[in-house]
N, C-alpha and C positions, 0 to 999 in steps of 0.2 A: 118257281122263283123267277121273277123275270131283272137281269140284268143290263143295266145300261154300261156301255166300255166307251171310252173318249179317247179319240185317238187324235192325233198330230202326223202334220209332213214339216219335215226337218233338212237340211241338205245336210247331204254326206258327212261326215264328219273326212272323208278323204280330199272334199275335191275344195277346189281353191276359189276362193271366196274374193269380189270384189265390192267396192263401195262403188252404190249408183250417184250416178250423175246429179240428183236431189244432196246430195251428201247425209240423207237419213234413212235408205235403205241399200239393202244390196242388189248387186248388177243380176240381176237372175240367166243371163246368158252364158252356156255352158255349165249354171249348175246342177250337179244330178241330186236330189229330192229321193228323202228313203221315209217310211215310217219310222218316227222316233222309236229308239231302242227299249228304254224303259217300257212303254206302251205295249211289247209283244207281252210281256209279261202279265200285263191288265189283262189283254186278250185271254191268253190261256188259262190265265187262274176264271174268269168270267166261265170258258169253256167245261173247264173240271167241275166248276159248280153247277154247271148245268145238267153233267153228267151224274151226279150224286143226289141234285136235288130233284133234276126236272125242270122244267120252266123254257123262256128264249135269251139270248144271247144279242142286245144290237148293239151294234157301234154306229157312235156320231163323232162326227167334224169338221169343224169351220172352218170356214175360208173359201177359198176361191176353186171355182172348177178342177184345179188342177188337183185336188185333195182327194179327188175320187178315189185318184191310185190306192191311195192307201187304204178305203174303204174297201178297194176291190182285194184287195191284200188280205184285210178280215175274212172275208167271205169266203176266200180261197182257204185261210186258217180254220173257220166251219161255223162262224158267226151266223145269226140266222138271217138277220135283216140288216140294213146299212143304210144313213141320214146324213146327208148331206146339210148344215145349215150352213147357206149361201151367205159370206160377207166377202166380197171383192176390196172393201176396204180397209180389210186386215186390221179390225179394232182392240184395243187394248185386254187384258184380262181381263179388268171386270168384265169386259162387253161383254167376252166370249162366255165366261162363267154365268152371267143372266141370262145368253141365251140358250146354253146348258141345262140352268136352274129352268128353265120354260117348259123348256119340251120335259122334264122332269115330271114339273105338273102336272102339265096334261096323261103323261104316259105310265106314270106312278110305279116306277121301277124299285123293291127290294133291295136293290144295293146298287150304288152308282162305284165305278174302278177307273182308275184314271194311273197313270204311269208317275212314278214318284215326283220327273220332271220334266221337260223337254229340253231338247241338247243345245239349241241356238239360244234362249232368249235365260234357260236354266231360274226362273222368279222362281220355282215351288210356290205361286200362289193359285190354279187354279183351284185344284182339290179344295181347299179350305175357304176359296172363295164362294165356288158352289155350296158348300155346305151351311155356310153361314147363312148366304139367302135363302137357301131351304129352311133352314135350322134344323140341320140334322147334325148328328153327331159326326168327326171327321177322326180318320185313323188316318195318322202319314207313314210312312215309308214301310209298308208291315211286310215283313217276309215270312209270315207264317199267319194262315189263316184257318178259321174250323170253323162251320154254323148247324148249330142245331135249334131246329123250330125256329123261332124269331128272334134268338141269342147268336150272338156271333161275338169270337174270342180269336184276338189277334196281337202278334208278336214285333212289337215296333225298334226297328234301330235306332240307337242313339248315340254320339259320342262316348266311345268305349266300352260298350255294351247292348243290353237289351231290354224291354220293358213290357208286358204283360198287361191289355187291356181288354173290357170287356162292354158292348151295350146290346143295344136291341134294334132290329133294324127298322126302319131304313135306316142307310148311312151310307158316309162317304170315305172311301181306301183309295190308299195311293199306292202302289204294285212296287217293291223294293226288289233291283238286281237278289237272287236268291229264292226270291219266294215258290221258283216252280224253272222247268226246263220249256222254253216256248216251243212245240212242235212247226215243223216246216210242211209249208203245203205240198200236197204232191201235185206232178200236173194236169191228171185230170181236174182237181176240184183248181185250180189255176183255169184253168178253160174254162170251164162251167162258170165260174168268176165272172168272165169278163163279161157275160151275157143277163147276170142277175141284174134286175131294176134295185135303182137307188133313189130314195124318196128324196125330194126336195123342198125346203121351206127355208122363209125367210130369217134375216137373224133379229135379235129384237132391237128396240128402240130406244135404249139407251146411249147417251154417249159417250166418248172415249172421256177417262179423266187422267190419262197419260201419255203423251207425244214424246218424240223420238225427234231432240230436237237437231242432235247431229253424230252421227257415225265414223267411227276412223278404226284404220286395222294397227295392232300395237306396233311399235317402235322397235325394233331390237339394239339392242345395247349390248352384245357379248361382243367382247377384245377379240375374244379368241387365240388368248396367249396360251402358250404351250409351254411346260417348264420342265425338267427335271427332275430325277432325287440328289442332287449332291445338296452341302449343304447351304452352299451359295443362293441355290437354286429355292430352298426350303426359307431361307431370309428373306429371298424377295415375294414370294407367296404369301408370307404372311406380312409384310410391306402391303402389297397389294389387298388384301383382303381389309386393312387399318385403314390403309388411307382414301383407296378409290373406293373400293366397293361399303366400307365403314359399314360392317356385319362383325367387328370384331376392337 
């Protein structure tokens, strides 16, 4: 079985985030870049399938040089190969998803796994973007997976529950928090990482059909009144929750 895993670089979700000087992207200086969280989950579910079925394991991802990191991150997790498709100018979903959908063709992967979301931009549209231009069938958020032969049966969250689907592959799963415990590399395969070759190729030639026309970090608006329990205190509470904040 050979899988393809799509991975993402994200900044922290710790470190502090500025609007660049463009006012439609952010200040990249000082931030630290991690692999999106959902994505270790792609990884290792790719991993276990590999280990049950047989087959390779790669990961791809766009963007700019500096993505490598996280490709090297795979490879330290025990991926077998790692793609780089080079866009320095950071193109829209669709882009990324056609250039995805590309190398798909050519490399005719069994199951494409892509992480439920990514944490900065959070659209949920790659998975199903891909899939569509393939035309392959798309599973989202599955936290429970099985394949046997060319069947594959997978267990989707939903608002309030859960849901039971079933096709044939190929296809396209998006890795849901749960589906599996991501293993941490140790550091020898950490070392050995940094010296593996990453293949390189370009991204396609499609264009962006979504721009980012301006950027701003939210507003805060807490008072930050402090009140009491007397019962004075409990009138002006709900004073305050009628008239200013009008949630009640």
């Amino acid at each position: 079985m050979n899988i393809l895993v799509c991975i993402s670089q994200v900044p922290d979700t710790t470190t502090k985030v500025a609007v660049g000087a463009d006012g439609t992207s952010i200040n990249p200086a000082g931030v630290k870049y991690i692999l999106n969280p959902y994505d270790e989950f792609a990884i290792e579910e790719g991993l276990r399938k590999r280990e049950q079925h047989g087959g390779t394991v790669t990961a791809v991802s766009v963007g700019p040089d500096s993505v490598k990191e996280v490709l090297r991150t795979a490879l330290a997790m025990g991926v077998d190969t790692a793609i780089h498709i080079k866009d320095d100018q950071r193109g829209d979903s669709f882009c990324v998803a056609s250039s995805i959908a590309d190398l798909a063709k050519e490399t005719t992967p069994d199951l494409i796994i892509f992480g439920r979301q990514s944490i900065d931009y959070d659209s949920f549209a790659l998975p199903s973007m891909t899939a569509e231009i393939l035309g392959w069938a798309d599973i989202p958020m599955v936290s429970m997976l099985s394949i046997d032969g060319s069947a594959i049966t997978a267990e989707s969250d939903i608002e309030g529950g859960k849901y039971t689907v079933s096709c044939e592959l190929p296809c396209v799963i998006s890795a849901q928090k749960g589906l599996n415990d991501p293993r941490y590399p140790k550091l020898p395969d950490i070392m050995k990482a940094k010296s593996k070759p990453i293949a390189e190729r370009a991204s396609g030639a499609q264009s962006a059909r979504v721009a980012t026309t301006s950027m701003t970090l939210p507003v805060s608006k807490r008072l930050n009144k402090v009140l009491g329990d007397s019962d004075a205190d409990v009138m002006e509470l709900v004073r305050l929750l009628h008239e200013e904040a009008k949630v009640i």
